[in-house]
Wavefront OBJ file of the C-alpha trace (Angstrom):
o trace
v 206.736 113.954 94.704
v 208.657 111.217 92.792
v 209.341 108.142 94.379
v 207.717 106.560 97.320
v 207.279 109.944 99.008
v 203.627 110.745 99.853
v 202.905 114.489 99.157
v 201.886 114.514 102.824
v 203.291 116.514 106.047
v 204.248 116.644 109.538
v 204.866 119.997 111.071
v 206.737 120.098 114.645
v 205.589 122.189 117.592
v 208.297 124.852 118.194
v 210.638 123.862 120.520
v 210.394 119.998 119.719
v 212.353 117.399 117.345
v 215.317 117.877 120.119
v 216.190 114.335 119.434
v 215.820 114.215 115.649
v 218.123 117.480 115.445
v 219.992 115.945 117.921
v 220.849 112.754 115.084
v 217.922 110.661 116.465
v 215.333 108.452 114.250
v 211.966 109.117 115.839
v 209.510 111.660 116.369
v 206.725 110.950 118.618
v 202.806 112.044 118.697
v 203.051 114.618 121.583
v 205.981 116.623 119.370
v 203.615 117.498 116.436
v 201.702 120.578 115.583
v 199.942 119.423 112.729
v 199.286 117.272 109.474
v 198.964 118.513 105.896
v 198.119 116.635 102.694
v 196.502 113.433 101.768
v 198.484 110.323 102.825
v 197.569 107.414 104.974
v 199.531 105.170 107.877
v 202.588 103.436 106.434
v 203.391 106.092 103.785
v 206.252 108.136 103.473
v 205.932 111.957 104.469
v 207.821 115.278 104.627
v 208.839 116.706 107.638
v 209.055 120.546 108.500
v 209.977 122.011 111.414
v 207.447 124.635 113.037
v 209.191 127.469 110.771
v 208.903 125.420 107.752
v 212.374 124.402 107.530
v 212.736 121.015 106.133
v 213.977 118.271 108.381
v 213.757 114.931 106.232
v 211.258 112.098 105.226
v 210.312 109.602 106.772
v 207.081 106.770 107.988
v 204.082 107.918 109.397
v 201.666 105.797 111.581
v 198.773 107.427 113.652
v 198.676 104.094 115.845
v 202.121 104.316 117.323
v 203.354 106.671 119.813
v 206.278 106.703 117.633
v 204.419 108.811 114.660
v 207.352 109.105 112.727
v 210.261 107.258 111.623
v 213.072 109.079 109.614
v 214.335 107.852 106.538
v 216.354 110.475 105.027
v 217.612 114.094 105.853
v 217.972 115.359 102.542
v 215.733 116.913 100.426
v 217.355 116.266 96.916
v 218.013 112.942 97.423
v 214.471 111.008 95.666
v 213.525 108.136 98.099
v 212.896 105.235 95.701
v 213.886 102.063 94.555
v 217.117 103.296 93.672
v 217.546 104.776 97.594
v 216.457 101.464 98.896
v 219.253 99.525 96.657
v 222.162 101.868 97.843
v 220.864 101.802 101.368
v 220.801 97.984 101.584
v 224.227 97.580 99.963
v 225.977 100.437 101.940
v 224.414 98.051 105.102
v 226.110 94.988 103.407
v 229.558 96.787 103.134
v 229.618 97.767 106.178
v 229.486 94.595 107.800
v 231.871 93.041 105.186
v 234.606 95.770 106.772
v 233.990 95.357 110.570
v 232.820 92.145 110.989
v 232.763 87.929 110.101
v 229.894 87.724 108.002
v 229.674 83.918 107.895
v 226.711 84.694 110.550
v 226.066 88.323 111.191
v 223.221 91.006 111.590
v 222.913 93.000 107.990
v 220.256 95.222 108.367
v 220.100 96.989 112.268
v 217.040 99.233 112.213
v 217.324 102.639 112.759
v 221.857 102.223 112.508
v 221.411 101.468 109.097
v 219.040 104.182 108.324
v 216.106 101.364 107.557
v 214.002 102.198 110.592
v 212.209 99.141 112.282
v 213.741 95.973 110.171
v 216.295 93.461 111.341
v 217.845 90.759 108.686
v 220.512 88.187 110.309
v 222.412 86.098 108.392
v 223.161 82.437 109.696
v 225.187 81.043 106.799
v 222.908 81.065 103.907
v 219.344 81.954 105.812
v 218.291 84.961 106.071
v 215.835 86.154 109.070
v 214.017 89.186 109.052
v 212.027 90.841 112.119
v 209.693 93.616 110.973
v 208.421 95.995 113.534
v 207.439 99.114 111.894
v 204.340 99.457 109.617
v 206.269 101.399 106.835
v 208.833 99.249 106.012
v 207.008 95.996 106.121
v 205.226 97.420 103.287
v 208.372 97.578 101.699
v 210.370 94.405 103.094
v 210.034 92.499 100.172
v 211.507 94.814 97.800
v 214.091 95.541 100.326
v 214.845 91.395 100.696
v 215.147 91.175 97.203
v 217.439 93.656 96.663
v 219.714 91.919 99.345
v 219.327 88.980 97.612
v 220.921 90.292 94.410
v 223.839 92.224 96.340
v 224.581 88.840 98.119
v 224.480 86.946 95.111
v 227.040 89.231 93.737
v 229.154 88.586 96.507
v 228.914 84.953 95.274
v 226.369 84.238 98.566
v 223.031 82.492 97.268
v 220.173 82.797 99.569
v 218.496 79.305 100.800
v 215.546 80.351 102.391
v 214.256 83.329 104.448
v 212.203 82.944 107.719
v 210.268 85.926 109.111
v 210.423 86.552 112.820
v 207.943 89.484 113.221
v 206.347 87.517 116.199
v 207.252 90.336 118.516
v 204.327 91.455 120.621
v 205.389 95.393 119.871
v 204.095 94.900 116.470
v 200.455 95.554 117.728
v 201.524 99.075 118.983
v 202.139 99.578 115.186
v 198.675 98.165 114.558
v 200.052 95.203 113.138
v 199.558 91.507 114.407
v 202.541 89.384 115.097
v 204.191 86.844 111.749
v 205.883 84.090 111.697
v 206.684 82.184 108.713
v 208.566 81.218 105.622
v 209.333 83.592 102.968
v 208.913 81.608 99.552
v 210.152 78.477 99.988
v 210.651 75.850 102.503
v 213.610 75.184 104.458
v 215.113 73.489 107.197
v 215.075 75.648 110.023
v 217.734 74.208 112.064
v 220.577 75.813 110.527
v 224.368 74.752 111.265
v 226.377 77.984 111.727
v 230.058 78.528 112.843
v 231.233 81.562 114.612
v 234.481 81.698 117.266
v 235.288 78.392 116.029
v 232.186 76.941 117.644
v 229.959 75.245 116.081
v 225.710 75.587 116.901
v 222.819 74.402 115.098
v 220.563 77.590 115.281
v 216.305 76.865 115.356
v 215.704 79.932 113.522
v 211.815 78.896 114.072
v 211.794 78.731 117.236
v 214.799 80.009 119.007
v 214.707 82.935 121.138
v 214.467 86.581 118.905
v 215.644 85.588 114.980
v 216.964 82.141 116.436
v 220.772 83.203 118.033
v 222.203 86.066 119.963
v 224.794 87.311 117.648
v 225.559 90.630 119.358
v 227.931 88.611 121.636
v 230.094 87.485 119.110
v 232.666 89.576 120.168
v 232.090 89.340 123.621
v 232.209 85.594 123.529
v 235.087 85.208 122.124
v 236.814 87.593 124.512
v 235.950 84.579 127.317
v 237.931 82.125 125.431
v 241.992 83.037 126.251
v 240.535 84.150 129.831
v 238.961 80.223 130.796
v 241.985 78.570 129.961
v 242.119 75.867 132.718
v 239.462 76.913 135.228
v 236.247 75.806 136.593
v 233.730 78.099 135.554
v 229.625 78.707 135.984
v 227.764 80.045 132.746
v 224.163 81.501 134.319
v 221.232 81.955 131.673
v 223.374 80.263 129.143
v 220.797 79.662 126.684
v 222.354 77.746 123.793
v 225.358 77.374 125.874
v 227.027 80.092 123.833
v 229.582 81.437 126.436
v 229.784 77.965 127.750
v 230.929 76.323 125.194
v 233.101 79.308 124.559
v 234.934 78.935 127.637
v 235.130 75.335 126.455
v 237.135 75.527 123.577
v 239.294 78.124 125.318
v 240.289 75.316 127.644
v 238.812 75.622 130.286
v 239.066 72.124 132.873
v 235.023 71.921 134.178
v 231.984 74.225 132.563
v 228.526 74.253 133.738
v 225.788 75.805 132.197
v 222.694 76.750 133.485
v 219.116 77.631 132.101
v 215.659 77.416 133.223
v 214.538 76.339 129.633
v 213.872 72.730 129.033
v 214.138 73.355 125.457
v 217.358 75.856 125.661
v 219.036 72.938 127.567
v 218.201 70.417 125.446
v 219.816 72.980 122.240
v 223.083 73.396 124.420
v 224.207 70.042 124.972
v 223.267 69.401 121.417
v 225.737 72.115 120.813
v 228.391 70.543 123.394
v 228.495 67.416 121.421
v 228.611 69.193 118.087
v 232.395 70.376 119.541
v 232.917 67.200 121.113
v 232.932 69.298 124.663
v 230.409 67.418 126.266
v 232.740 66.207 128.469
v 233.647 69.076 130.032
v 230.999 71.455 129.537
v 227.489 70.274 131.108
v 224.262 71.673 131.207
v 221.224 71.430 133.568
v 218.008 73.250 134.105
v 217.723 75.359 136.973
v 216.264 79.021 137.887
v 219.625 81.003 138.374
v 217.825 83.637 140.713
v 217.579 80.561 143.134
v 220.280 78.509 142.364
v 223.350 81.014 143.124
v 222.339 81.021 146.321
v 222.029 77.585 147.134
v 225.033 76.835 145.107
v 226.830 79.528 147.749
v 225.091 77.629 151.027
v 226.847 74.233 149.305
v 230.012 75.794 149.855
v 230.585 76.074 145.805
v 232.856 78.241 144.294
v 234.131 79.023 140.264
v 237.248 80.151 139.283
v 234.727 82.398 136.683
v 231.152 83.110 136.503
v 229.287 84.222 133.380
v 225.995 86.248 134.085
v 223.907 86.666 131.231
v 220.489 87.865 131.894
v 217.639 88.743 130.555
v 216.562 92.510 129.810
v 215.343 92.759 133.531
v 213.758 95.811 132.651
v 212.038 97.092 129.082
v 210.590 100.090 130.140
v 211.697 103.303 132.122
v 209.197 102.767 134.549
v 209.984 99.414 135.365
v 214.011 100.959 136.105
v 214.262 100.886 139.506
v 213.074 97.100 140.320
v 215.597 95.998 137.724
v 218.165 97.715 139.141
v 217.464 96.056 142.187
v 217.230 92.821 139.971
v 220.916 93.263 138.423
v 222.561 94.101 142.037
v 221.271 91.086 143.702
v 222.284 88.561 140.698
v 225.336 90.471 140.556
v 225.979 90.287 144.572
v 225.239 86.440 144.182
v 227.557 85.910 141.486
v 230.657 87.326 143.239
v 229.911 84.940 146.274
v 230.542 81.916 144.065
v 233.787 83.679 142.592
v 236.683 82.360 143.856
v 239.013 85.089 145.332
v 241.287 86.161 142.378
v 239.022 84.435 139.769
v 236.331 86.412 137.212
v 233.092 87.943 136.720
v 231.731 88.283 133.415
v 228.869 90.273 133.540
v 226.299 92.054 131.249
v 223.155 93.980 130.726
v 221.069 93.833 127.469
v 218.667 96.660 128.531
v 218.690 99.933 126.829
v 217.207 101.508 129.827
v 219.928 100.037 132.120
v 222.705 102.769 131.073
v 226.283 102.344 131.349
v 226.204 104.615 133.956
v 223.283 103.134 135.861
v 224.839 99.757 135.340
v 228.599 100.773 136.823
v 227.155 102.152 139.552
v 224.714 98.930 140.589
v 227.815 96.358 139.665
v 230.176 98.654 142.209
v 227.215 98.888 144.971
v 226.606 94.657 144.498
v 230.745 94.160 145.320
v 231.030 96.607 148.069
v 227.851 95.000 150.073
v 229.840 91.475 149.612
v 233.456 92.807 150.711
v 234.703 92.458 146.760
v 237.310 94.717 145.161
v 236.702 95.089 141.117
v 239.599 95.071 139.017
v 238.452 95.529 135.425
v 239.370 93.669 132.839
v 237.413 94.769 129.184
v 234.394 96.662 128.820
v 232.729 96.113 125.618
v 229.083 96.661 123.865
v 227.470 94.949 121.279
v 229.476 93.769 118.254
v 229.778 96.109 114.955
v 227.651 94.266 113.235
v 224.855 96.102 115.801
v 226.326 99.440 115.668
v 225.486 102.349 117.961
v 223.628 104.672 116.062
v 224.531 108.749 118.173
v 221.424 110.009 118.598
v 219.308 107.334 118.576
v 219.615 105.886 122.045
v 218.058 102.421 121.747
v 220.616 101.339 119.649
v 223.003 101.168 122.470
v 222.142 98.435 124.885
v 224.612 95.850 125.198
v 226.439 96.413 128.388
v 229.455 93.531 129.057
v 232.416 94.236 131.702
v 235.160 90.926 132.588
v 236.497 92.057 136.493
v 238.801 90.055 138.351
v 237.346 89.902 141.692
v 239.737 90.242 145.275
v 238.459 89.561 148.841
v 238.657 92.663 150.661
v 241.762 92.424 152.926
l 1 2 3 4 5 6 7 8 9 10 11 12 13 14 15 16 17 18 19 20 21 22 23 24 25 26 27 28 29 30 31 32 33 34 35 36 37 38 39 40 41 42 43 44 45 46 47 48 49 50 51 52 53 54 55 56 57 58 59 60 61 62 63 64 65 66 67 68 69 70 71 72 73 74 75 76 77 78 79 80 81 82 83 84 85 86 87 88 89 90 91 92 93 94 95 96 97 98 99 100 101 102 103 104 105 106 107 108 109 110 111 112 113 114 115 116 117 118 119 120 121 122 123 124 125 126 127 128 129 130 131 132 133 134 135 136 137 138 139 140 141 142 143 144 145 146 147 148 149 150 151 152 153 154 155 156 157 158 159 160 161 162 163 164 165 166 167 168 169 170 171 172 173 174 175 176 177 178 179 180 181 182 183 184 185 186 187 188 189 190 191 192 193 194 195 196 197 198 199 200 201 202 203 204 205 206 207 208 209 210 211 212 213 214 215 216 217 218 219 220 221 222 223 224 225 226 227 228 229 230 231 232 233 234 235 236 237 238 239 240 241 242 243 244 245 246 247 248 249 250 251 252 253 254 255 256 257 258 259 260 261 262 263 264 265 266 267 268 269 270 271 272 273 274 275 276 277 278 279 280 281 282 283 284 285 286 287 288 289 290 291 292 293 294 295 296 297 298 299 300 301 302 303 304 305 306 307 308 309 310 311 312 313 314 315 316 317 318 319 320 321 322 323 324 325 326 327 328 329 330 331 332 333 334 335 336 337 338 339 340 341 342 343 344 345 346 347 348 349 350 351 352 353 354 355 356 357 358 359 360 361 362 363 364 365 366 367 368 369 370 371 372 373 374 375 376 377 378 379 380 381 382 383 384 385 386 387 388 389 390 391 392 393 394 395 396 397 398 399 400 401 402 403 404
């Protein structure tokens, strides 16, 4: 076969690829019937259904549970150079329509049809997270090809950094990397987005260096804080913080249990000259709410933020348990008639799942919800039908009334 197409194949099982026909990316080990042809782990293959109908191409690796990652559905179209280009600029285009792309996610996995890479943008730095053995072979071609499409678009690249320091790596049989990409650069990059202004450690800040799937979400805080006192938990870089900051608001406090994401936030607060009104401290949110609540503290609005609680089905039930009680302790600081920003960032914590634990946290603390937004993760990390785990951003504003 032309291209980078192996002249190897996967044949199903009958009665399984129910959530590749269904629009999904994956096909795991347990769904296969059999291999044919010479090819090895990385390579692209053909696969058939158990009738020999063709389904697509896509990556094979015999050390992941995910054995194969789909690329393409269509038989005509070669996958090649050429079908890397088109895919990388159709990814580029797309966030140019929906989305500020001063600082924005280009490439989003298995959304943009690019199964296991990540690029962010922060200005002019580009950060790439590879977690799939197939396309880190091809990563570089696939980087310079987005270097060309920016430069078109009159954006020249300063650096790249490579965040493929993620532990899942070694279920791809690959070890975690960290590094430049050509060059070095400084890694603390300045970036702008909601009219705030960070300095992102794309070294060593949490995932690529920022949370950028909040964009949206953040800025959705700033017309709400306007005058009030308001608690930002897990705040990190102090991103909804500062937020609520430059939306007005009279008195912020942010709180983290990192040293180092501390130190980053008030950095950040005097970057926007907000350090006046928006403060940081260290503290372990899980204990402070309720001490904060047995001071006889309350917040006009508080911002909860987690962590995933859970990354794993298994694992569901405790953080459900986890996201009621933070949520229960929240709505004791909340003023009656004042807000609760809330969110989940776990895939496995559904919409559904989540509702129904936010609703079960306000009815054991006498709290009526009225709801403001809902909203997921911003465009720039679109939602992919089909392929589940690209929805996983969960973010509700309520106004919250004392049962009377």
């Amino acid at each position: 076969m032309a291209g980078l197409v192996s002249e190897g194949c996967v044949v199903l099982k009958k009665g399984e690829g129910r959530t590749v026909k269904a629009g999904g990316a994956w096909i795991f080990d347990n769904e296969i019937a059999q291999t044919e042809g010479d090819f090895s782990d990385g390579e692209i293959i053909s696969v058939r259904d158990f009738d020999g109908f063709f389904m697509g191409y896509g990556f094979y690796n015999s050390h992941s549970k995910i054995r194969v990652r789909m690329l393409s559905r269509w038989r005509k179209e070669p996958v090649d150079e050429a079908f890397l280009y088109e895919r990388v600029k159709n990814a580029w285009e797309y966030r140019k329509r929906v989305i500020d792309t001063s600082s924005c996610r280009v490439i989003f996995g298995e959304a943009d049809w690019l199964p296991g890479l990540v690029v962010d943008k922060y200005e002019d730095v580009l950060v790439v997270q590879s977690l799939a053995l197939g396309i880190d072979r091809l990563k570089g071609l696939i980087l310079e090809d987005l270097r060309d499409i920016l430069k078109k678009d009159g954006i020249s690249v300063r650096g790249i950094y490579e965040r493929s320091d993620a532990p899942v790596r070694r279920k791809e049989g690959m070890a975690p990397v960290k590094g430049f990409i050509g060059d070095p650069f400084d890694v603390r990059v300045p970036i702008t987005e909601n009219g705030v202004r960070y300095i992102v450690d794309v070294a060593e800040g949490q995932k690529t260096g920022f949370f950028l799937d909040q964009k949206l979400n953040r800025r959705a805080v700033q017309p709400l804080a306007r005058g009030l006192k308001v608690l930002d938990c897990f705040t990190h870089m102090g991103t909804f913080a500062l937020n609520a900051g430059l939306g007005g608001a009279r008195e912020v406090t942010g709180l983290d249990i990192s040293e180092f994401a501390i130190e980053e936030a008030r950095e950040n607060a005097r970057l926007n000259h907000l350090d006046g009104r928006v403060k940081f401290r260290v503290a372990n949110v899980l204990d402070e709410l309720p001490k904060l609540a047995s001071a006889g503290e309350s917040y006009d609005m508080v911002i909860l933020d987690p962590p995933a609680f859970t990354k794993s089905r298994e694992a569901t039930k405790n953080a459900i348990r986890g996201y009621r009680e933070i949520n229960r302790a929240g709505l004791r600081l909340v003023r009656d008639g004042g807000f609760l920003v809330t969110c989940s960032c776990s895939h496995f914590m559904t919409q559904e799942l989540f509702t129904k634990t936010i609703a079960e946290a306000a009815g054991s603390v006498h709290r009526r919800l009225r709801q403001i937004e809902f909203r997921t993760q911003a465009p720039d990390h679109p939602i992919l039908w089909g392929a589940d785990d690209s929805y996983y951003l969960k973010f509700y504003i309520f106004q919250s009334c004392v049962e009377k």
